[in-house]
N, CA, C and O atoms as a GROMACS GRO file, in nm:
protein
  444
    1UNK      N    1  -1.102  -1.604  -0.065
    1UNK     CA    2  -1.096  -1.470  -0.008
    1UNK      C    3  -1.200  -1.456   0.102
    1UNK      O    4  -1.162  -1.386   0.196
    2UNK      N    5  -1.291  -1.493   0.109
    2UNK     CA    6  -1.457  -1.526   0.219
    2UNK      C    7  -1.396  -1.567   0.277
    2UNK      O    8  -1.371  -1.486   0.367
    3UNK      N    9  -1.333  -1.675   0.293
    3UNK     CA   10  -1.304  -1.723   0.396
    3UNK      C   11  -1.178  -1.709   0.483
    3UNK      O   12  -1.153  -1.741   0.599
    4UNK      N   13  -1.080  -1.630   0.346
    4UNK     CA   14  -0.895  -1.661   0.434
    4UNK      C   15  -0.903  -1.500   0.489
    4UNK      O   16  -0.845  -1.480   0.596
    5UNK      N   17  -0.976  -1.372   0.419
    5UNK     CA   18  -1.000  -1.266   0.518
    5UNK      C   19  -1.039  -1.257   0.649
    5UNK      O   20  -0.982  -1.167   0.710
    6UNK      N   21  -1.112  -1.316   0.705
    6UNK     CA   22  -1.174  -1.305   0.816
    6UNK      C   23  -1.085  -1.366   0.933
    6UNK      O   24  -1.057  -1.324   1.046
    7UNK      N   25  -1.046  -1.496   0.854
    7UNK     CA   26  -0.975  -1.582   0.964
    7UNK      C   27  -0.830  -1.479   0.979
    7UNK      O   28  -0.783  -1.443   1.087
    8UNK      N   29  -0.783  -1.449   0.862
    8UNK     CA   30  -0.660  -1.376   0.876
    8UNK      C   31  -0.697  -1.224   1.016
    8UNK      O   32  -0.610  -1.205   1.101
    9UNK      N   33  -0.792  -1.160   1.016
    9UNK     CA   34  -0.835  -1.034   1.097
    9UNK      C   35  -0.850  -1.124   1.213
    9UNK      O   36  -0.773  -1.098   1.305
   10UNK      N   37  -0.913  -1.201   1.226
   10UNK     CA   38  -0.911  -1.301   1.378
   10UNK      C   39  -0.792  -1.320   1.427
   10UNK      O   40  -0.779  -1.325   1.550
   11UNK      N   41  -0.674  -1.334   1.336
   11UNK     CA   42  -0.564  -1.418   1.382
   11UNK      C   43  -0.469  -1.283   1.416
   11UNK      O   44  -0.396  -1.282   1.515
   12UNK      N   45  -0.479  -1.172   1.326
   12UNK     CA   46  -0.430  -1.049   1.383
   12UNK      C   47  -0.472  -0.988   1.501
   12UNK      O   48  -0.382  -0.945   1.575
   13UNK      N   49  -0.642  -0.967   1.552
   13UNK     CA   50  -0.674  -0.949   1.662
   13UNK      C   51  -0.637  -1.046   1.743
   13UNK      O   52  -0.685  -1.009   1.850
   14UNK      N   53  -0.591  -1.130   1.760
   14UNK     CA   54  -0.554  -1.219   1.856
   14UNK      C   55  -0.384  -1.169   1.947
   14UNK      O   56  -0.377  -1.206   2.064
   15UNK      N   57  -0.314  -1.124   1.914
   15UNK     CA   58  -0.223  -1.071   1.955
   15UNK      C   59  -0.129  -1.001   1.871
   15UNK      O   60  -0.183  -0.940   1.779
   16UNK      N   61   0.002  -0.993   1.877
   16UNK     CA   62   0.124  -0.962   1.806
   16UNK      C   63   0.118  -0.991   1.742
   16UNK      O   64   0.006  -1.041   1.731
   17UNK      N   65   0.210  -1.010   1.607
   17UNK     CA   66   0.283  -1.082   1.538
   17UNK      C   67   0.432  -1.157   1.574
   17UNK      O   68   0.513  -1.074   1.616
   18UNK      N   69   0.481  -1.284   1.568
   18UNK     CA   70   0.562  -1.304   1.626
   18UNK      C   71   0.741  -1.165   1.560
   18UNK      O   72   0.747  -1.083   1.469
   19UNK      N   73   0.818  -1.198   1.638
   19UNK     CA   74   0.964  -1.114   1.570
   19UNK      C   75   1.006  -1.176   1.446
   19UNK      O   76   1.117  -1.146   1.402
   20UNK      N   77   0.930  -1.262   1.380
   20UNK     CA   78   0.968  -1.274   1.272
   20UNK      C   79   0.908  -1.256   1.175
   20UNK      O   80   0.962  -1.238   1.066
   21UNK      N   81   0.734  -1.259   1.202
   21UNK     CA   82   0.669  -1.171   1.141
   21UNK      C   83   0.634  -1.030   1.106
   21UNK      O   84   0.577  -0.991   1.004
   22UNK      N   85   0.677  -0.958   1.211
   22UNK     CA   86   0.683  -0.795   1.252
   22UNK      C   87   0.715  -0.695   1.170
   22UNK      O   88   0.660  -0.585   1.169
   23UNK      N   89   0.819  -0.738   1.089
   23UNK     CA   90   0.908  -0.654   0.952
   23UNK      C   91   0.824  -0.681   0.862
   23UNK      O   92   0.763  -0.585   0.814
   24UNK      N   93   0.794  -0.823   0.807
   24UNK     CA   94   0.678  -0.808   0.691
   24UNK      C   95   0.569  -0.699   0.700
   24UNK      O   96   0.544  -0.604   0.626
   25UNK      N   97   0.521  -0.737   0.797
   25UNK     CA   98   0.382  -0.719   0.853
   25UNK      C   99   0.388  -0.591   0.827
   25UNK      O  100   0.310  -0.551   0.741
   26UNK      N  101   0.473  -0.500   0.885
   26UNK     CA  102   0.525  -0.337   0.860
   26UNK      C  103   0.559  -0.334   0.730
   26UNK      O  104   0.521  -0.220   0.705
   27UNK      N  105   0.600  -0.372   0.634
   27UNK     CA  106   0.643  -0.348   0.493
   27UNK      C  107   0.518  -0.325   0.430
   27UNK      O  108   0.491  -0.220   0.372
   28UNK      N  109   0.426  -0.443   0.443
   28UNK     CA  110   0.303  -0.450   0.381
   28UNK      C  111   0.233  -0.356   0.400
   28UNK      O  112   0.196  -0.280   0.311
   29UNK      N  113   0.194  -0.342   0.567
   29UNK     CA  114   0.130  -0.214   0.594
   29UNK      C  115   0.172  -0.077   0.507
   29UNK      O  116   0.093  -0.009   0.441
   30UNK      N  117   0.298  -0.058   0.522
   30UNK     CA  118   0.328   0.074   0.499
   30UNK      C  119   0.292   0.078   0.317
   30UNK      O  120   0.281   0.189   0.264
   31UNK      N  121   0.278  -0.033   0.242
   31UNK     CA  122   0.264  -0.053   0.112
   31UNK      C  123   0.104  -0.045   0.075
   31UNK      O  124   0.061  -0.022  -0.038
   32UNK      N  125   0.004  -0.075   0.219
   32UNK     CA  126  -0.111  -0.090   0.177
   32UNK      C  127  -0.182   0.039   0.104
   32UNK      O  128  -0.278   0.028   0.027
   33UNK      N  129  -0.143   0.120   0.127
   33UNK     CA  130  -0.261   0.278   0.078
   33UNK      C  131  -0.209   0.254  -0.084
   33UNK      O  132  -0.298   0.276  -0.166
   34UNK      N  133  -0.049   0.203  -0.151
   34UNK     CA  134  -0.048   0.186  -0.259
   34UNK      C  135  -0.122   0.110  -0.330
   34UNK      O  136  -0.159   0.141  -0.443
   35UNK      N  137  -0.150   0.005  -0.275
   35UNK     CA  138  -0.229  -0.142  -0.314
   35UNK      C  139  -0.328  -0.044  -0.312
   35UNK      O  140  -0.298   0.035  -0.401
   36UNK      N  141  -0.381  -0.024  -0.284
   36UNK     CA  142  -0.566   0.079  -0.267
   36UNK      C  143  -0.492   0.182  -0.372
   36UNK      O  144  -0.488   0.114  -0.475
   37UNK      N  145  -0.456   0.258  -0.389
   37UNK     CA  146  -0.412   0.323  -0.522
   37UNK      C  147  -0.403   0.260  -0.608
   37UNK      O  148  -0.514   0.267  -0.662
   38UNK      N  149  -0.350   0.204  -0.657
   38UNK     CA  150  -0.261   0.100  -0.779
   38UNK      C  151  -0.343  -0.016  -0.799
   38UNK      O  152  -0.302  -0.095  -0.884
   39UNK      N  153  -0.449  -0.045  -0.740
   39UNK     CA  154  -0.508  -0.190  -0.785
   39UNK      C  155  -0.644  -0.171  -0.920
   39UNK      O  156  -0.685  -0.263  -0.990
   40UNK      N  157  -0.671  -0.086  -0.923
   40UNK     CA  158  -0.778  -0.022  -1.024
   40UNK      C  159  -0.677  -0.020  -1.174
   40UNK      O  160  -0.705  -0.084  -1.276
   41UNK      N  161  -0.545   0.078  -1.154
   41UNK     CA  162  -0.507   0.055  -1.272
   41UNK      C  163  -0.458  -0.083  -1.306
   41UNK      O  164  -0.469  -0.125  -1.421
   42UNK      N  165  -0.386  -0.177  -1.182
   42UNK     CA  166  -0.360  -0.310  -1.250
   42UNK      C  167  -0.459  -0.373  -1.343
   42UNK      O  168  -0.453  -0.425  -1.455
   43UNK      N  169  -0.566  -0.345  -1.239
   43UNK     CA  170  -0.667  -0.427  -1.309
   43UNK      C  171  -0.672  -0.411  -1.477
   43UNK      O  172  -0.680  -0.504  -1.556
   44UNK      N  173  -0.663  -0.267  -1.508
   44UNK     CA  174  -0.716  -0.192  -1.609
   44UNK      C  175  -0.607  -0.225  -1.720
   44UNK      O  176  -0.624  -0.192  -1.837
   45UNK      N  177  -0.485  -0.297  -1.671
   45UNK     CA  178  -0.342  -0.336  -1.723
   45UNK      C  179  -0.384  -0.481  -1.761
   45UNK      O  180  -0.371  -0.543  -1.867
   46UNK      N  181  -0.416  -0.502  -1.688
   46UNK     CA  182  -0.490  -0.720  -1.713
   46UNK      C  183  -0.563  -0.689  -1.840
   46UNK      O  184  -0.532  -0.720  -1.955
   47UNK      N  185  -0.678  -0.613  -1.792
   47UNK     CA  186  -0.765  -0.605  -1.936
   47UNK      C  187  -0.764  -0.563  -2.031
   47UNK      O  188  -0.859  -0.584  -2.107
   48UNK      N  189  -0.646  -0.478  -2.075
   48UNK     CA  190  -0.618  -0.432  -2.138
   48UNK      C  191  -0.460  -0.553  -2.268
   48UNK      O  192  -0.441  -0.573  -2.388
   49UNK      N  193  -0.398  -0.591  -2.147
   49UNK     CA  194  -0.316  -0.690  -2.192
   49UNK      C  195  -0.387  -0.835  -2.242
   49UNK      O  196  -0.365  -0.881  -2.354
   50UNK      N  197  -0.475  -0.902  -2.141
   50UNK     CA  198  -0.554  -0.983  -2.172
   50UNK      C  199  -0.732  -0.997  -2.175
   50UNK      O  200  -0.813  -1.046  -2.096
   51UNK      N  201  -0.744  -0.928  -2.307
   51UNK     CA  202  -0.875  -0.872  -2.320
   51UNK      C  203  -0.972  -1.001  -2.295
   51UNK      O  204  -1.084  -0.957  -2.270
   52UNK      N  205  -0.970  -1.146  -2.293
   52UNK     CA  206  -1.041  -1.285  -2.284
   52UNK      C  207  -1.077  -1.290  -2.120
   52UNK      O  208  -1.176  -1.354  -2.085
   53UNK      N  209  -0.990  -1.216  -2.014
   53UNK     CA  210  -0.953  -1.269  -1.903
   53UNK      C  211  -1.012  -1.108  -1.821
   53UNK      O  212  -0.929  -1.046  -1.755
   54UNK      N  213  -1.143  -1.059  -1.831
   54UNK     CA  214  -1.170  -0.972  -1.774
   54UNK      C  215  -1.266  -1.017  -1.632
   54UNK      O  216  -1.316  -1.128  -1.613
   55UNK      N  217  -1.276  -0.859  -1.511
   55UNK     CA  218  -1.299  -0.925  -1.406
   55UNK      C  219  -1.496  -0.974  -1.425
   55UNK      O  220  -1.547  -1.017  -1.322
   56UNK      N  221  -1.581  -0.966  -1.542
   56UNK     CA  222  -1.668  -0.959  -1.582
   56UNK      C  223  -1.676  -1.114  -1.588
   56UNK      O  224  -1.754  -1.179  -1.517
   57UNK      N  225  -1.574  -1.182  -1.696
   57UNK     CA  226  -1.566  -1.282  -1.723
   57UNK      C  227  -1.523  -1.418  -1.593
   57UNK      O  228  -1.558  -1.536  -1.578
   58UNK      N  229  -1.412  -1.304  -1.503
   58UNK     CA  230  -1.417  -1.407  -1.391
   58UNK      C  231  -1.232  -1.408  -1.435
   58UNK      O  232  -1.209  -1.434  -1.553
   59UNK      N  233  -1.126  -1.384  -1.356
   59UNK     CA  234  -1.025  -1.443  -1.349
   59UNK      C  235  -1.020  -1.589  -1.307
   59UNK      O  236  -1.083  -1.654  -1.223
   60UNK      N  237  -0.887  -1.631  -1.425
   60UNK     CA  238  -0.844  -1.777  -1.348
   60UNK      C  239  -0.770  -1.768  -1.222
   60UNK      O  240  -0.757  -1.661  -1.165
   61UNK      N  241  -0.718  -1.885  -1.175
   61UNK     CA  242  -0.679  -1.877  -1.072
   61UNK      C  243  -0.529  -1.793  -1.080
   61UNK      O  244  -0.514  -1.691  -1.014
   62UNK      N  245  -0.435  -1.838  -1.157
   62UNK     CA  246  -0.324  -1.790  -1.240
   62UNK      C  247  -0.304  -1.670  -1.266
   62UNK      O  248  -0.217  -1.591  -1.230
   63UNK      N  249  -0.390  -1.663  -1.330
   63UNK     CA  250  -0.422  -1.468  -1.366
   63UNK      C  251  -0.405  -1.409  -1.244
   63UNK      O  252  -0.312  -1.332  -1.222
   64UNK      N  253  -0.533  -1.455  -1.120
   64UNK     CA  254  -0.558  -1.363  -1.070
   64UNK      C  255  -0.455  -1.383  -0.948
   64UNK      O  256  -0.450  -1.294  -0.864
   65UNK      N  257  -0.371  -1.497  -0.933
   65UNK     CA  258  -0.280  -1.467  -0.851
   65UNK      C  259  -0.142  -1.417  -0.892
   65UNK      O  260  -0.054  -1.389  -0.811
   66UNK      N  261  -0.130  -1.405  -1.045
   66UNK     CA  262   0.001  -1.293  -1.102
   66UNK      C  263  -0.065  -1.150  -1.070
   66UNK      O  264   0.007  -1.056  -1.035
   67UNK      N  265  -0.200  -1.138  -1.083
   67UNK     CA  266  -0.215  -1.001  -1.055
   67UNK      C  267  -0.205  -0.946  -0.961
   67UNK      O  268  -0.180  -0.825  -0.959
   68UNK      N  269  -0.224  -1.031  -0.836
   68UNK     CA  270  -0.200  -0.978  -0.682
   68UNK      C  271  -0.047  -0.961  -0.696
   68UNK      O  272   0.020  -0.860  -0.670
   69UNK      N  273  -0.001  -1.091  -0.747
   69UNK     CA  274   0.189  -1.047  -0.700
   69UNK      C  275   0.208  -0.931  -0.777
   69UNK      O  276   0.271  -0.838  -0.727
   70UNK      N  277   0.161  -0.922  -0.902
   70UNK     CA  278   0.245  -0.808  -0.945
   70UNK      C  279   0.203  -0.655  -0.881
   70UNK      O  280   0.277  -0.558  -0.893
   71UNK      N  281   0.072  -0.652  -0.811
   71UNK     CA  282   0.038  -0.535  -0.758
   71UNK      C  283   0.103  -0.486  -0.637
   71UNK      O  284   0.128  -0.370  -0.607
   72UNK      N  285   0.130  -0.608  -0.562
   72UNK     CA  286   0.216  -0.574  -0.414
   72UNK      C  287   0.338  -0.546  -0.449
   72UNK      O  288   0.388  -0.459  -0.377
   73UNK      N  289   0.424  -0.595  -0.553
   73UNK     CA  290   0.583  -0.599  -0.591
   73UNK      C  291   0.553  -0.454  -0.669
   73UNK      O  292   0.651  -0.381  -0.685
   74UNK      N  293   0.433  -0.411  -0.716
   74UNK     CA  294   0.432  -0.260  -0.772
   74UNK      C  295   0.423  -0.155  -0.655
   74UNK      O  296   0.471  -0.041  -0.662
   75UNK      N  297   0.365  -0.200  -0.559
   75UNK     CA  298   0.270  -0.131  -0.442
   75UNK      C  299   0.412  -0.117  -0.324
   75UNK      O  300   0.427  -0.016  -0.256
   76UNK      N  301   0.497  -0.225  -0.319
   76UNK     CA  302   0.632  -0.221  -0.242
   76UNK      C  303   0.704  -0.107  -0.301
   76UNK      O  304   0.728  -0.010  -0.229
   77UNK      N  305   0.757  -0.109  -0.469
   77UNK     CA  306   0.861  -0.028  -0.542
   77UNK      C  307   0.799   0.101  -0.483
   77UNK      O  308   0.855   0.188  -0.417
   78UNK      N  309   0.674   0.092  -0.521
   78UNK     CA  310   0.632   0.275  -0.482
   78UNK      C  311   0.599   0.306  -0.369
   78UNK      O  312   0.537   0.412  -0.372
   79UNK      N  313   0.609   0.264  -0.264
   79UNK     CA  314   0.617   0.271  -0.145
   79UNK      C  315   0.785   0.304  -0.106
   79UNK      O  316   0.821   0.390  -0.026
   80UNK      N  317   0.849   0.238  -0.162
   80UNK     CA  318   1.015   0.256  -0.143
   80UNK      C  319   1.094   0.360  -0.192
   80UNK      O  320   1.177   0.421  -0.125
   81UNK      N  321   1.053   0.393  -0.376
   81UNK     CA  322   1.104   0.470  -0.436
   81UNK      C  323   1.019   0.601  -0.468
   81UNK      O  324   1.047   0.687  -0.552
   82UNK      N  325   0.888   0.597  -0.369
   82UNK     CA  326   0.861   0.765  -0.414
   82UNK      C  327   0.765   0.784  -0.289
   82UNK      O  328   0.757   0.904  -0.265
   83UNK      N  329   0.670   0.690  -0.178
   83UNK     CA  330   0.627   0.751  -0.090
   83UNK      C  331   0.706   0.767  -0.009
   83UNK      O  332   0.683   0.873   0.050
   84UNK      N  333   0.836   0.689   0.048
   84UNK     CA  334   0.897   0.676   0.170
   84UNK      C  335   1.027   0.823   0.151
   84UNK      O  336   1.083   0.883   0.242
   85UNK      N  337   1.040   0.844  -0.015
   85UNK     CA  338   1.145   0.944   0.010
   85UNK      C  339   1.034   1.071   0.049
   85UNK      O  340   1.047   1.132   0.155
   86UNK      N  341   0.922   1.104  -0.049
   86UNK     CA  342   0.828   1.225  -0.027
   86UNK      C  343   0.791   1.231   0.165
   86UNK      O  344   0.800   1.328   0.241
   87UNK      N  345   0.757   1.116   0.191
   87UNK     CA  346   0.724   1.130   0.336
   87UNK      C  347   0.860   1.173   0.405
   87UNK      O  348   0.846   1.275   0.472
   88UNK      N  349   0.969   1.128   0.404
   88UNK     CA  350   1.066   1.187   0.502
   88UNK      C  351   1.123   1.329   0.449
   88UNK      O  352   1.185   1.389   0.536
   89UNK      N  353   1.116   1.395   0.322
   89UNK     CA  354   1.140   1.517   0.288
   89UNK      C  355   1.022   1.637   0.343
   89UNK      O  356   1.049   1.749   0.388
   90UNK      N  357   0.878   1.572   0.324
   90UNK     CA  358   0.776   1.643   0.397
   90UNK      C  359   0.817   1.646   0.554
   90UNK      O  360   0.843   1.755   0.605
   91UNK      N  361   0.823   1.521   0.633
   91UNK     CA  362   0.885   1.554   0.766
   91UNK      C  363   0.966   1.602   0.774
   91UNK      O  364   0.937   1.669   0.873
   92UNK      N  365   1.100   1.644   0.738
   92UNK     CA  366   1.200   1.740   0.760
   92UNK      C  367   1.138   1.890   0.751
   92UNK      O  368   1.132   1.976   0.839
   93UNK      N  369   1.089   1.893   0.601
   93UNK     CA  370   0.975   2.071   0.594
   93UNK      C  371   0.921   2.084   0.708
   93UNK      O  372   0.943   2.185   0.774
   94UNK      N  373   0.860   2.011   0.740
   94UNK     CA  374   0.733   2.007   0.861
   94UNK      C  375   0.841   2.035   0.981
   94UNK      O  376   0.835   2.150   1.025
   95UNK      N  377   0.895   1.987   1.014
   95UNK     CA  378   0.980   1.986   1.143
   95UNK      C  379   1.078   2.139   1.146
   95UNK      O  380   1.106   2.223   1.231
   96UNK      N  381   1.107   2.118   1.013
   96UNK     CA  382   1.171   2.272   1.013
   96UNK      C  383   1.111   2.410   1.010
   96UNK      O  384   1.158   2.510   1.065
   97UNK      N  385   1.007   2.402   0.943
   97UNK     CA  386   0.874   2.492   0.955
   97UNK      C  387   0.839   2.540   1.088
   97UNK      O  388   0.834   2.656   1.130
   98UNK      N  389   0.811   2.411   1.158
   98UNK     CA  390   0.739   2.407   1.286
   98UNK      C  391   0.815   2.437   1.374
   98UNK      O  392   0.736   2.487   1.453
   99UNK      N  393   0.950   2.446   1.439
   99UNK     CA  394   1.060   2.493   1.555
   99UNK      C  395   1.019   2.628   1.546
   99UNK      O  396   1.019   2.716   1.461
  100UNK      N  397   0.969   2.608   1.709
  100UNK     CA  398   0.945   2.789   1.747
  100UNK      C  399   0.878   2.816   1.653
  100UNK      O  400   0.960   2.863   1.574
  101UNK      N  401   0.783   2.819   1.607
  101UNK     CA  402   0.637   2.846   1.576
  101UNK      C  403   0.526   2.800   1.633
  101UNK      O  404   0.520   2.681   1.666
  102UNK      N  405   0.403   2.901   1.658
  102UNK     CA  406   0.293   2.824   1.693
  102UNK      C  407   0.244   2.769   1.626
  102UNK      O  408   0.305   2.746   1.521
  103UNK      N  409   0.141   2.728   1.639
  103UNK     CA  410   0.045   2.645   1.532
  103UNK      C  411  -0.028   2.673   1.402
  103UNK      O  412  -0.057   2.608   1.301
  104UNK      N  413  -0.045   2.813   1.453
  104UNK     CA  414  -0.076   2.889   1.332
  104UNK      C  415  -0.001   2.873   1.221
  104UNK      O  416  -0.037   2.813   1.120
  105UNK      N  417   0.135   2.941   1.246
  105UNK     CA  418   0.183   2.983   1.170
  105UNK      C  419   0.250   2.842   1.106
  105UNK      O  420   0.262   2.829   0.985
  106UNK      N  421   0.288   2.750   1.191
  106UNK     CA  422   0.342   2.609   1.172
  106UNK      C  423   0.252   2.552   0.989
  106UNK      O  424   0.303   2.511   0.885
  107UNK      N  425   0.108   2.579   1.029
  107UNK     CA  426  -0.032   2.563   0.983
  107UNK      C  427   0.012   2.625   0.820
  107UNK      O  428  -0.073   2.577   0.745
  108UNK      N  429   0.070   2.676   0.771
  108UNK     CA  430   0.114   2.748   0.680
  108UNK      C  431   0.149   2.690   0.553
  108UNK      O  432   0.268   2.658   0.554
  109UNK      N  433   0.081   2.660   0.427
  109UNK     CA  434   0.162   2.575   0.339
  109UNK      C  435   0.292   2.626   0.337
  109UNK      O  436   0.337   2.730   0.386
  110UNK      N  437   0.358   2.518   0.256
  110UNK     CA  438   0.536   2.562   0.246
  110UNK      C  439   0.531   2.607   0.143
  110UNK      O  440   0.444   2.579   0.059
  111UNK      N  441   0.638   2.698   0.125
  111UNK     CA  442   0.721   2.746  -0.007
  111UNK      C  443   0.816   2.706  -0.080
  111UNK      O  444   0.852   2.773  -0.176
   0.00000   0.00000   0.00000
């Protein structure tokens, strides 16, 4: 991780992503604020399932790379099946709210 982070942010500041990377790259992104949500309770799911294998003790390699997959394949579902519908139902409110209103009033929780 020391070492494949950094090089990975180098290799992103370096330009684009090619067109075949572009769709991942956007999936992930849009999945990352879940991963930052959801990675505390995985964890809390590991240790709880495998009380020998805590992050105190040190994950194996195994462990700790089922725990990444299973956090992104958790961090994707809820990104798909409950942020992406809440975000486009909030943009419709928002958009409908907001026509011909100023800001103020735009500014307004919904009902």
């Amino acid at each position: 991780v020391v070492a494949a982070m950094p090089t990975l942010v180098l290799a992103a500041a370096r330009g684009s992503p090619g067109r075949w990377l572009a769709r991942p790259f956007a999936v992930l992104g849009a999945a990352s604020y879940a991963v930052y949500v959801l990675a505390n309770t995985v964890d809390q799911w590991v240790e709880t399932l495998l009380p020998w294998r805590t992050v105190d003790a040190g994950f194996g390699v195994a462990t700790a790379t089922a725990m990444v997959a299973g956090l992104v394949a958790l961090a994707l579902a809820a990104d798909r099946w409950i942020d992406a519908p809440v975000r486009a139902a909030l943009t419709i409110a928002w958009r409908r709210r907001s026509v011909g209103q100023d800001y103020h009033s735009a500014a307004t929780p919904l009902r």
